[in-house]
C-alpha positions, 0 to 999 in steps of 0.5 A, a space after each residue: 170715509 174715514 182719514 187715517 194716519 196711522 203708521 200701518 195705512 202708511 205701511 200699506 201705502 210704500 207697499 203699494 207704491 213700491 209693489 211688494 205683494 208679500 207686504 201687502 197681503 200681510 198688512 190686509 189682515 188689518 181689514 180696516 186700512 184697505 178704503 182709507 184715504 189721508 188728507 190728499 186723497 192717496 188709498 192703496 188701490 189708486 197708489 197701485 193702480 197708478 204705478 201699474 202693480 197688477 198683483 198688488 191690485 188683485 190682492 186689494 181687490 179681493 180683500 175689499 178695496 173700493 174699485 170706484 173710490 176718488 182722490 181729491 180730483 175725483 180721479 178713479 182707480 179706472 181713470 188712472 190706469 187709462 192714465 198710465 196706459 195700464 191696459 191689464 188693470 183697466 180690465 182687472 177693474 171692468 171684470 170688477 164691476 168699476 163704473 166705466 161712467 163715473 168722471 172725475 170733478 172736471 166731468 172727464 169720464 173713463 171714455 174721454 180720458 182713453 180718447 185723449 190718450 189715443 187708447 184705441 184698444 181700451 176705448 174699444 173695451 169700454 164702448 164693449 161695457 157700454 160706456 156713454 159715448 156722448 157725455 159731456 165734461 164741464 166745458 162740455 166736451 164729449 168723447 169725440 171731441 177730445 179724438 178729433 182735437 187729438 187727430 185721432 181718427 181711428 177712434 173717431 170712427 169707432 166713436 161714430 160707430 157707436 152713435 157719437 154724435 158728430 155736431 155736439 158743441 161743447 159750452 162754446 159751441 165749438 163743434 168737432 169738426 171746428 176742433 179738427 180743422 184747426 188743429 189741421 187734422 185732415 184724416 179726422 176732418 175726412 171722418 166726420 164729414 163722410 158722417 155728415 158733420 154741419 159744415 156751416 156751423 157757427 159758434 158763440 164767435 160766428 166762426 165756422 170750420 173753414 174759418 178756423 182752417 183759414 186762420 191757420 192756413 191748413 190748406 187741405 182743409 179749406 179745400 176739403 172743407 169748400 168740396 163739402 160746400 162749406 159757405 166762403 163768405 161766412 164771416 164771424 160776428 165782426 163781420 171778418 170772413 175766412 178771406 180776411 184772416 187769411 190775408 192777414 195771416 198772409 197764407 197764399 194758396 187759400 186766397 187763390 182758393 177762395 178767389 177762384 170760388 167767387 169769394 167776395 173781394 171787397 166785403 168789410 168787418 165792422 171796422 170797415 175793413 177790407 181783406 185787402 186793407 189787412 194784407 196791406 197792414 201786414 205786407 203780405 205783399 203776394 196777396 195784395 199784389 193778388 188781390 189787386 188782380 181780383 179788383 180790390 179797391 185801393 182807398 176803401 178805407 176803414 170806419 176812421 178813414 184809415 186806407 190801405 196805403 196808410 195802413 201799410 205806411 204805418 208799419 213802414 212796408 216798402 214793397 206793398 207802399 210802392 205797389 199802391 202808389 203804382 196802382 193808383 192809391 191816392 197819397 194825401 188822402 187824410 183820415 178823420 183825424 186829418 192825417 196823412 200816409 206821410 203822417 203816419 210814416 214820420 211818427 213811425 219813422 219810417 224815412 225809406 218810406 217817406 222817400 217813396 211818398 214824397 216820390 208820388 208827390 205826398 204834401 209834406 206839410 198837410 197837418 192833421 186835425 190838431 194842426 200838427 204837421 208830419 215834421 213835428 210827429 217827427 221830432 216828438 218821437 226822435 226819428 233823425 233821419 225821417 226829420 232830415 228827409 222831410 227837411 229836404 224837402 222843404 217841410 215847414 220849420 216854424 208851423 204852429 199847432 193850436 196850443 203854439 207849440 212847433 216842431 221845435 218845441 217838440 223836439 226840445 221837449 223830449 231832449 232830441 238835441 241832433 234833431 234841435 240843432 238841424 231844425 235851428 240850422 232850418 231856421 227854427 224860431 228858438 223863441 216862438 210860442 202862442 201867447 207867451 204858454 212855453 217856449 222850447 227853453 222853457 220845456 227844455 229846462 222843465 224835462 233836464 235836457 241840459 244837451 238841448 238848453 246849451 243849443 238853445 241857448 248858442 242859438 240865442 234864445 231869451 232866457 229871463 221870458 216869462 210865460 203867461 203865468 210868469 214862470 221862467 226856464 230858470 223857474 222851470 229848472 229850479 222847481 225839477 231841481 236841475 242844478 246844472 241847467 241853473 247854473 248854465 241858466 245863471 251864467 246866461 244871464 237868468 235873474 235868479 230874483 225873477 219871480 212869478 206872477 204870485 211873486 214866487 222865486 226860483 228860490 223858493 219853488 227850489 225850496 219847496 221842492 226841496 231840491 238842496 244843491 239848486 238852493 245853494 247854486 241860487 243862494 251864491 248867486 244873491 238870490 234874495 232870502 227874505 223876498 216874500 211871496 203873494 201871501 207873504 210867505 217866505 223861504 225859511 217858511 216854506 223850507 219849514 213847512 215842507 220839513 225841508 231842515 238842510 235847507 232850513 240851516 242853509 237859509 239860516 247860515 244866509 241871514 234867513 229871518 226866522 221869525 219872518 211871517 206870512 201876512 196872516 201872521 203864520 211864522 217858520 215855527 208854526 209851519 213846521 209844528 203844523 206839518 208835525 216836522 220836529 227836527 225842523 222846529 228844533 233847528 228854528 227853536 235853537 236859532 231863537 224863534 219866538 215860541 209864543 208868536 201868536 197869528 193874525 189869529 192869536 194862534 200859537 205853535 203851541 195851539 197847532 201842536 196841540 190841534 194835531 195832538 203830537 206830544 212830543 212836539 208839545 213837549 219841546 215847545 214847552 222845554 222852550 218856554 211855550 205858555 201853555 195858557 196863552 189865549 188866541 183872539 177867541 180865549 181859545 187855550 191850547 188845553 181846549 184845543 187838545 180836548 177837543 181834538 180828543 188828543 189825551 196824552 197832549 192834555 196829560 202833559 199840558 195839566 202837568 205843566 199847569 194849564 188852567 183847567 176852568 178857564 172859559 173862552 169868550 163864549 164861556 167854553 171851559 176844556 171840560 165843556 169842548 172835551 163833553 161836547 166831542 165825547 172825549 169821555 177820557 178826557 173828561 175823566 183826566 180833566 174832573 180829577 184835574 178840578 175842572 168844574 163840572 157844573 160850570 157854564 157858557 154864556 147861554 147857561 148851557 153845562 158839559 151834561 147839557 152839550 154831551 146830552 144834546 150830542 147823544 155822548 153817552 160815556 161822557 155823559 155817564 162820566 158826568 155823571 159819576 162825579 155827582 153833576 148837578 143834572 137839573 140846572 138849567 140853562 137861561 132859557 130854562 131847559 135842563 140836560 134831559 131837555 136837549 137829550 129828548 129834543 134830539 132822540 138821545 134814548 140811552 142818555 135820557 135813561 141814564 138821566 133819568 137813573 140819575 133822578 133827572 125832573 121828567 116833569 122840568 120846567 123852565 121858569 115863568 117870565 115874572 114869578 108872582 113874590 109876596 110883598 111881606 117876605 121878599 127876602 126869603 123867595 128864590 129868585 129866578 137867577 137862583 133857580 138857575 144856579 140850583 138843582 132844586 126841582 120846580 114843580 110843573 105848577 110853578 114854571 112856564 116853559 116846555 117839559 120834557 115831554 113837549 120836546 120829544 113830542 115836538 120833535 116826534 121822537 115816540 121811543 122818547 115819548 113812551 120811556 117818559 109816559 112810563 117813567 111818569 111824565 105829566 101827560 098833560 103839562 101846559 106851557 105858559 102858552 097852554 100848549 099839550 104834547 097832545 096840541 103838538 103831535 096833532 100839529 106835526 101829524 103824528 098819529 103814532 104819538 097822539 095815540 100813545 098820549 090818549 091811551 095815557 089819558 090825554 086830555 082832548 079838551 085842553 086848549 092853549 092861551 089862543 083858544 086852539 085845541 088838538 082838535 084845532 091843530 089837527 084841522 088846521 093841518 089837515 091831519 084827517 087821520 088825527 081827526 077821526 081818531 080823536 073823534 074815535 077816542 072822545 066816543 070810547 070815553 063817554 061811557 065804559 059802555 059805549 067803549 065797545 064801539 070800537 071794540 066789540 062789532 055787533 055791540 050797540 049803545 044802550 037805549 038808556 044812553 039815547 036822547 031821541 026818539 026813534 035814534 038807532 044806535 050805531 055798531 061798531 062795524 058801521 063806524 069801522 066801515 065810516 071810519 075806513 072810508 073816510 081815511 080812503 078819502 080823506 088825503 084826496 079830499 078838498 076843503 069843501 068835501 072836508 067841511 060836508 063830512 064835518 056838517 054831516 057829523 053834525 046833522 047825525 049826531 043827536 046832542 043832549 043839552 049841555 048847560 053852558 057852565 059845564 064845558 066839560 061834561 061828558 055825553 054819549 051820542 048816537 047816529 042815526 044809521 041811514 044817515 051814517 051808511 049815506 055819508 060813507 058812499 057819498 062824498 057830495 053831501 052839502 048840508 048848510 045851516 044857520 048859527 053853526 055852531 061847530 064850526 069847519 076847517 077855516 074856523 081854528 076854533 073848531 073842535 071834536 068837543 064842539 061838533 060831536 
């Protein structure tokens, strides 16, 4: 249906909310407007409908309106006037064929919403029209649900009447009859059980009707409920059954009702509690006092062995603690934990109940599991008046818990000086703590209870102790920046110079904080300013590290050396410029520290600006007469540095002021070379417009082409590129960029090098080049081929092509571009080695298949004698073995090529050299061939070895002479011989002189055996 905005539909629409018919009819005339929705869903007859306009509806509908049409909400026409109580419209719209079942997009039907409203007269209407009485809406709800949640019993009869049904739960299983009897709904829970509603029923949570009635202490109900035989004893999925939740919601009459029903008085939940347990949790002081009279157990206790007594003693219920401890209930039994009823009180600060339970004898000093005593809890939590009861009644003063810490400790910690000035009046140890971890001084002094350090300090306690990591309260202090409790500290005598055991002062832990006011308190007290730490490191280092620049003038302003470094020779200055702090380095630059201080390292601020690339930085060292070509202890620059941290901006404004752009590190690295090696293409630009020498080499030889293309750096590389780099020089052991690009799988790069006339057929030069005596002069020497980017031809060299790498490292992308492209399938190292002998060695068959059917020549051996053949059987690469095999049988004639290609061809008998010789088709050597791939990786050596005498016992060899080694031959198999050796893995064939050799004969070779 169409969106309209026009200004006629908005016309149409304020006639219809508005309801002047005469307006309306005059805008139907325009018969297109009548079905249009805008974009929030409004249309004239769901505008009338809802504003109760009868008139306007009946004109909408005899000029066409859609009756069943759905606003955004899916509310229809019908569903609104149901809404708003608009009876006359529901029936305009029934006697106009509205669908009394479609709902809305919450699944609400007609019917639903007219039992929500309490619409008794329309849900009669619409049953009349035949409306489902048992739909369900997206929860699952029926009509009869919503009657009985509302209490709405007439229609809940009238729904009944018309086939409702009365146990339809919705998507929680919750049931009408749950429904009503929690929402205390008496009449409609009559209604349904007269018609059989399962009172019994659960749902998803186990509870049942009378559960729910319980819950809610709708009394009546459970009565009701319980005359309909409804099961007392139910309980929920966590086992909490209608006697539990009532006594603790604390609804009496219930508890009387179950009780006098035999409901069982002692039944536990899954947390092992009791309905009992919870009423005393509650203080539902009636119905403990009840069910104490129906033989409730006073010390079952939950799963934590938590009791009754505890329970109520946490929540500090007087009465119901007085009724237990009256009854008999056991006052210091603890819980898993170890505490008592008395514990629980004390954390709670429950004193009035403590009184009690110290009047029932409770111990006063049993601690718990961690040895914490109820004093301490006390203390911890502030609770005063729970402190003095407890103290009155001699509770111990100076227990321990595990860590060392007393209730003293506790309180100071948590600033409770009242509570601290009673315990020191018990006699408190101000000074006690296990093995020297904190004392309450300590702990005071950390947490700013300046209130409580005062205390302490009246009462003596030692103010320079140190704790076992050497840290003192004045430590503590100085590190939170409580500046007033260092000064009580200091005029107690605090060494301000006591520092800890990694030699750090007050001072400097204030420093690093950057607490300034504590900084100033500790320097008018002669706190010394150039003490060094463990490692050397100083005040002003620290300040300047941090960027703490107050302090740094501070320090300054009390004689501060500022160019005091750390043991490794970091000064202030640098470790401002490493934590990129510039106003910092400003105030240090203007008190004179040394620009170009170099580090145990050779490193200068210069090189850590340039390390984090901040220009600005850069630029202020270099105002203060920063080098900008100073080395470190590696010749390492600052402009190498920035190039290879990627930092452009920083290398702009070192070449700017100069820096030598082809100086080398030790190991030879130019700027160029670290910017080619991290791919920092710009900079590489910057740095060729800058002169930098883009052929220039390291130690090894190796160029920025070489490292870009070893990292697989395609834009540096075709920046390289761009400005004409020699591409095939060559490092000292010969390899060129397209080398290192293969041996890595650098495809992109080794197209572009390619592109750019790189040598496929490279490589590196032969250890002693043959030079005629009468024309030495005229010869290149190997240093010179190293410098150039003349080509050598394969014949000349000795080492790996290209070729070799890809295959080596098995990378067949690499392998197919430098095949296409033209590479030398059978280049030999000065060793001999094929790309053909290293694919078979690493076992990839996908390679050594692309090598053959680029004429790779099988035959070829190494210096060694060791053939693809050899390696194959070596490596146990059986595959490999077959497809050799299989390749050498396709190139002994274009005939005989068919046998793996076309089944049912044979060789021809012109090729067979045996009387009586049956060729061998195509499909018995698939059907060989797929059997012994099936067997091969489970095979041993001795079952290899069979198949390989097999193979010799079935091939039928003609003569080769032996100046021939390469002649080409066709064979034939023998069939029952083949079909023999594809079933049986057992074959055993021995003979004298083999010569084809087995798999321990590294000269064996598919020429030799087939």
């Amino acid at each position: 249906m169409e969106t309209q905005t026009s200004s006629k539909w908005n016309s149409l629409i304020e006639a219809c909310r508005s309801g002047v018919t005469k307006d309306v009819q005059h805008l139907l005339k325009d018969k297109t407007v009548v079905n249009t929705k805008n974009s929030q869903g409004e249309n004239p007859l769901l505008v009338a409908t809802k504003n109760g306009y009868v008139k306007v509806v009946e004109i909408l509908l005899l000029h066409g309106a859609d009756v069943d049409i759905q606003d955004n909400e899916g509310y229809t026409p019908l569903i609104l006037a149901i809404q708003a109580g608009h009876d006359d419209i529901v029936k305009i719209l029934l006697r106009n064929k509205a669908n009394i079942n479609l709902s809305d997009n919450d699944g609400i039907t007609p019917l639903m919403k007219a039992c929500r409203q309490e619409k008794k007269s329309i849900v009669d209407t619409l049953l009349k029209h035949k409306a489902l009485v048992n739909e369900r809406d997206k929860h699952g709800w029926t009509a009869l649900y919503f009657a009985s949640q509302k209490g709405h019993f007439e229609i809940v009869r009238i729904l009944i009447k018309h086939n409702a049904d009365v146990n339809l739960c919705n998507n929680n299983e919750v049931t009408p009859l749950m429904t009503a009897s929690f929402n205390g709904h008496k009449l409609t829970v009559n209604v349904l059980l007269e018609h059989k509603a399962s009172v019994n029923a659960r749902n998803i949570c186990g509870k049942t009707a009378l559960f729910w009635a319980s819950q809610e202490g709708n009394f009546e109900i459970v009565r009701i409920l319980i005359k309909h035989n409804a099961d007392i004893n139910l309980c929920n999925t966590n086992g909490c059954t209608p006697l539990m939740i009532t006594s603790l919601n604390g609804h009496v009459e219930p508890v009387n009702l179950f009780l006098q029903h035999k409901a069982l008085v002692n039944e536990r939940d899954e947390d092992g509690l009791t309905a009992f347990f919870l009423a005393c949790m509650e203080g539902n002081y009636e119905i403990v006092r009840i069910l104490v009279e129906h033989h409730a157990d006073f010390n079952l206790s939950s799963k934590n062995g938590f009791t009754p007594l505890m329970a109520a003693c946490f929540n500090g219920h007087k009465a119901t603690v007085r009724f237990l401890l009256e009854h008999g209930a056991l006052v210091n039994l603890r819980d898993k934990n170890g505490s008592t009823a008395l514990f629980w009180s004390s954390q709670e600060g429950h004193f009035e109940t403590i009184q009690i339970l110290i009047e029932h004898n409770a111990n006063v000093n049993i601690c718990n599991n961690d040895r914490c005593t109820p004093l301490m809890a006390a203390c911890y939590n502030g609770h005063k008046a729970t402190v003095d009861v407890l103290l009155q009644h001699k509770a111990l003063v100076n227990e321990r818990i595990e860590y060392g810490w007393t209730a003293l400790y506790f309180a100071s910690q948590k600033g409770h000086v009242e509570i601290v000035r009673n315990l020191i009046k018990h006699n408190a140890n101000v000074n006690l703590c296990k093995e020297k971890v904190i004392t309450p001084l300590m702990i005071a002094s950390l947490n700013g209870h300046k209130a409580t350090v005062d205390v302490l300090l009246e009462h003596d306690a030692l103010v320079n102790e140190k704790n076992k990591f050497g840290w003192t309260a004045l430590y503590f202090a100085s590190q939170r920046g409580h500046t007033d409790i260092v000064q009580t500290l200091i005029r107690h005598k605090a060494d301000v110079n006591l520092c800890n055991n990694e030699m750090t002062t007050p001072l400097m832990i204030a420093t690093l904080k950057g607490c300034k006011s504590t900084v100033d308190v500790l320097l008018e007290h002669k706190a010394l300013v150039n003490g060094k730490g463990k490692e050397g490191v100083t005040t002003l280092f620290c300040a300047s590290l941090k960027g703490h620049v107050e302090i740094v003038r501070t320090l300054r302003e009390h004689n501060a050396d500022i160019n005091l470094s750390s043991n490794n020779g970091f000064s202030p200055l640098m470790a401002a410029c490493f934590n990129v702090h510039e106003s910092t380095m400003d105030v240090l630059l203007k008190n004179e520290a040394l620009v170009n201080h170099r580090s145990a390292t050779g490193t200068t601020a210069l090189h850590l600006a340039c390390e984090k690339g901040q220009v600005g930085i850069v630029r202020i060292l270099i105002k203060h007469n920063a080098d900008v070509n100073i080395f470190n202890n590696e010749r390492t620059s600052p402009l190498m540095t920035a190039s290879s941290n990627g930092h452009k901006s920083t290398v702009g404004v070192l070449l700017e002021q100069k820096a030598l752009v082809n100086e080398k590190n030790k190991y030879g690295w130019t700027a160029l070379y670290f910017a080619s090696q991290k791919d920092q293409s710009e900079i590489v630009r910057i740095l060729i417009e800058h002169k930098a020498d883009i052929n220039v080499c390291n130690n090894h030889g190796i160029t920025p082409l070489m490292t870009a293309s070893f990292n697989g750096h395609k834009a540096a590389v075709d920046v390289l590129l761009e400005h004409k780099v020699l591409v095939n020089k060559r490092d000292k052991n010969g390899w060129t960029a397209l080398h290192y690009a293969c041996q890595e799988d650098q495809i992109e790069v080794v197209k572009a090098l390619i592109k750019h006339d790189a040598g496929i057929n490279v490589s590196p030069l032969r250890n002693h080049i043959p030079f005629p005596t009468d024309d030495e002069t005229n010869l290149p020497t190997a240093d010179n081929f190293l410098q150039s980017d003349v080509l050598i031809d394969e014949s000349q060299t000795d080492g790996w092509v290209p070729l070799h790498c890809a295959c080596s490292r098995g990378h067949i992308r690499i392998v197919n571009l430098l095949l296409y492209q033209g590479a030398n399938v059978n280049a030999q190292t000065c060793m001999g080695i094929t790309g053909l002998i290293l694919a078979c060695a690493n076992g990839r068959e996908d390679i050594v298949k692309v090598l053959l059917n680029h004429n790779a020549d099988i035959s070829l051996r190494d210096t060694n004698g060791v053939s693809a053949v050899s390696v194959a059987d070596i490596k146990q690469h059986y595959d490999i073995l077959l497809l050799l095999a299989n390749h050498l049988a396709n190139k002994r004639d274009p005939t005989t090529a068919k046998i793996v290609s076309d089944p049912g061809d044979t060789v021809p008998e012109r090729y067979s050299h045996e009387e009586g010789a049956t060729s061998l088709t195509a499909n018995h050597c698939i059907e060989l061939t797929a059997d012994l791939e099936g067997r091969s990786a489970h095979s041993d050596m001795e079952q290899i070895n069979a198949v390989i005498r097999s193979v010799k016992e079935l091939c039928v060899q003609p003569d080769v002479p032996k100046n021939m080694p390469n002649m080409t031959f066709t064979f034939n198999f023998k069939v029952e011989n083949v079909k023999y050796l594809a079933t049986n893995g057992n074959i055993n064939l021995t003979g004298e002189n083999n010569d084809f050799g087995e798999v321990e004969d590294k000269e064996s070779d598919v020429e030799t055996f087939i």
